[in-house]
MDAnalysis code that builds the backbone (N, CA, C; Angstrom):
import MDAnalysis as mda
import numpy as np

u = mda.Universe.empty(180, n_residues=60, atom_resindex=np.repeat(np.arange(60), 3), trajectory=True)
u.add_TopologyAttr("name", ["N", "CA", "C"] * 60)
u.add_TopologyAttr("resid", np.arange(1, 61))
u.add_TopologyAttr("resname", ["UNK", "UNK", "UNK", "UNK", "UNK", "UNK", "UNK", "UNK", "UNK", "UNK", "UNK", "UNK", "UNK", "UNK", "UNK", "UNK", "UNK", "UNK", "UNK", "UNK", "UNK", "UNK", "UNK", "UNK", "UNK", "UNK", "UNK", "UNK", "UNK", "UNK", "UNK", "UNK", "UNK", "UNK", "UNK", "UNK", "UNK", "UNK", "UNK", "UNK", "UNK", "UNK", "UNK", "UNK", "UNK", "UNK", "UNK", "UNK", "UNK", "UNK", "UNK", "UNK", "UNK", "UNK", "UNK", "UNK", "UNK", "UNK", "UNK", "UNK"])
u.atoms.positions = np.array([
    [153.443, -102.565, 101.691],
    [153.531, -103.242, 102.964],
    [152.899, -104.624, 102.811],
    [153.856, -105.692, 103.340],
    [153.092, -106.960, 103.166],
    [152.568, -107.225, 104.817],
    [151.286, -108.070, 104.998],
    [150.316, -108.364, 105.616],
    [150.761, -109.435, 106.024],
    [151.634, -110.206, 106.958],
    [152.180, -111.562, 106.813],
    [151.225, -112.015, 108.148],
    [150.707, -113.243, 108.079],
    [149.374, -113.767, 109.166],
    [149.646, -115.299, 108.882],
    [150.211, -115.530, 109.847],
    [149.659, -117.411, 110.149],
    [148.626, -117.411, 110.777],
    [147.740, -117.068, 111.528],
    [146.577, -117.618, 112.100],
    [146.017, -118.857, 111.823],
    [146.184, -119.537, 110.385],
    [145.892, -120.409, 109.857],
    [146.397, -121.670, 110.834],
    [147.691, -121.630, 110.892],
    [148.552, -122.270, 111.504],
    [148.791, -122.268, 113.060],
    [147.354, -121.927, 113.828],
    [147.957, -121.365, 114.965],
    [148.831, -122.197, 116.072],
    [148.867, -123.672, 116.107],
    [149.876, -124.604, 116.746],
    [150.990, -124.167, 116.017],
    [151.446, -124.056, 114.899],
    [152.948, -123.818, 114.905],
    [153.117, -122.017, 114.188],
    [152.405, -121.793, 114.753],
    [152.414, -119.708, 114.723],
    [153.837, -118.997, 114.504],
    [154.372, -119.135, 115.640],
    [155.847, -118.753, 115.778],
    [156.816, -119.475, 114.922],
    [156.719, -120.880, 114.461],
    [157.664, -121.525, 113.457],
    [157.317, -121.180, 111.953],
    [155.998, -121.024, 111.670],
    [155.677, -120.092, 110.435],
    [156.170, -118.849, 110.499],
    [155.726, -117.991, 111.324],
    [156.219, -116.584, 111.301],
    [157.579, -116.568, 110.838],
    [158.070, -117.294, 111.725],
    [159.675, -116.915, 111.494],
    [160.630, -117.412, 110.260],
    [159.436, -118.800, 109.908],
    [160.277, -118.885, 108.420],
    [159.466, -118.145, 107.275],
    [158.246, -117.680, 107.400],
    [157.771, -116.863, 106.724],
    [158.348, -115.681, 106.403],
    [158.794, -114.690, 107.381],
    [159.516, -113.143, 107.364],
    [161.118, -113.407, 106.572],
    [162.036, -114.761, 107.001],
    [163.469, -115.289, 106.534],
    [163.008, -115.047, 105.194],
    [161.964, -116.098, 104.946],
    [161.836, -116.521, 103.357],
    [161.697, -114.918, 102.625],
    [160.723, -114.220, 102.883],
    [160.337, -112.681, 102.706],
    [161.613, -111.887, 102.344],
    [162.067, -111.892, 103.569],
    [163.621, -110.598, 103.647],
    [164.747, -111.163, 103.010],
    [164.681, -112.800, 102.143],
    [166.104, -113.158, 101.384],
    [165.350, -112.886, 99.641],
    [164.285, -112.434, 99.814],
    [163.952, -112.253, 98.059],
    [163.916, -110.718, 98.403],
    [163.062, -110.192, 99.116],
    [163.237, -109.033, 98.852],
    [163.067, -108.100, 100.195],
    [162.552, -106.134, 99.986],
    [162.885, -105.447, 100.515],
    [161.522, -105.021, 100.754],
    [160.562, -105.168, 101.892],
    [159.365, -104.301, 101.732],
    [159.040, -104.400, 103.480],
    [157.982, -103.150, 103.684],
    [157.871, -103.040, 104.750],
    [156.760, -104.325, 105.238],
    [156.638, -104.771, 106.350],
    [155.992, -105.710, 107.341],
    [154.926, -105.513, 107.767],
    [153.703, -106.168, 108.254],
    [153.392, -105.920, 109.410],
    [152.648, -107.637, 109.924],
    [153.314, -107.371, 110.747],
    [152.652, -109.170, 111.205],
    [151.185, -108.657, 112.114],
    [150.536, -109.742, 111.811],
    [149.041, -110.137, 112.285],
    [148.834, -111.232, 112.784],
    [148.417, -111.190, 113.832],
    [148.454, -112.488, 114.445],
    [147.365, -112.218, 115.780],
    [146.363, -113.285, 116.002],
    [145.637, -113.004, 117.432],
    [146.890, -113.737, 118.928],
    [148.006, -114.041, 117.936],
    [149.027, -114.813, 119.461],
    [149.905, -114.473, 119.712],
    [150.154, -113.885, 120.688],
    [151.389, -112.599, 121.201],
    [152.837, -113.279, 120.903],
    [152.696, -114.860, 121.178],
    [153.970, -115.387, 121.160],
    [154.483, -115.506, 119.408],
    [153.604, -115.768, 118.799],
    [153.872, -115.662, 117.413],
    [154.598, -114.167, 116.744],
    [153.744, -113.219, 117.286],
    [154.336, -111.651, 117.287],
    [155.809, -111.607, 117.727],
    [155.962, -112.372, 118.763],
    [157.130, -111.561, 119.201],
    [157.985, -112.436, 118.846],
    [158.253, -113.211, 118.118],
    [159.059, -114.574, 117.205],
    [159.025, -113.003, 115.486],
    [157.777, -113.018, 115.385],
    [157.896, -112.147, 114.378],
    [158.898, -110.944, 114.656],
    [158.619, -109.938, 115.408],
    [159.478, -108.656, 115.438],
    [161.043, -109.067, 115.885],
    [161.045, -110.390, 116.422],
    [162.501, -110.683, 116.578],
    [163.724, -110.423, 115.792],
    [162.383, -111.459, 114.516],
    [163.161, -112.304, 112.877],
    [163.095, -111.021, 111.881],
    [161.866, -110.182, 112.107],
    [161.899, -109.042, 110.925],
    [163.269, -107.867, 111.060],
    [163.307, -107.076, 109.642],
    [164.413, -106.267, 109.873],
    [163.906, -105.259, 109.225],
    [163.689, -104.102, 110.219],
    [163.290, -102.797, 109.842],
    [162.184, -102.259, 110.106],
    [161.171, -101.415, 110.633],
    [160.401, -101.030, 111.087],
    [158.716, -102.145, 111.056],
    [158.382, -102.233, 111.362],
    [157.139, -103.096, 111.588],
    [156.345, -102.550, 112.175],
    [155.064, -102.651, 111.696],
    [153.284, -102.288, 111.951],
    [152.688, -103.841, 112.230],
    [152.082, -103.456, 113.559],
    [151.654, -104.587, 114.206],
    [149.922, -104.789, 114.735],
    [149.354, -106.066, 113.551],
    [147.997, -106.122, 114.130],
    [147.593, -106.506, 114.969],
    [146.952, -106.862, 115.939],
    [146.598, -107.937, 117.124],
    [145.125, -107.897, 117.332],
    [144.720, -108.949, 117.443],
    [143.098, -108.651, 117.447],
    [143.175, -110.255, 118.411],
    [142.238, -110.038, 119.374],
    [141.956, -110.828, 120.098],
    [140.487, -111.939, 119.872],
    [140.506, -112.853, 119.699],
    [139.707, -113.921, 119.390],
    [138.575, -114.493, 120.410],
])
């Protein structure tokens, strides 16, 4: 399972996420789980991912 987390990035959260998971799911096949303390970033994530997802959220 990969651990995928922009937090780093949190102004552009959701534009990482989503080219983060693309970039991910055109090399290969593994399960997800996005981490993120920003709901809007999450849900950009479970949009773009394909296939079951485990989801962290921790509030800041």
């Amino acid at each position: 399972m990969l651990d995928i987390n922009c937090a780093t990035m949190r102004e552009r959260g959701p534009e990482m996420m989503e080219w983060v998971i693309s970039t991910i799911q055109e090399e290969m096949e593994a399960a997800i789980c996005l981490d993120s303390p920003d709901a809007d970033t999450l849900e950009v994530g479970l949009r773009v991912a394909r296939g079951p997802v485990m989801i962290k959220f921790y509030h800041c």
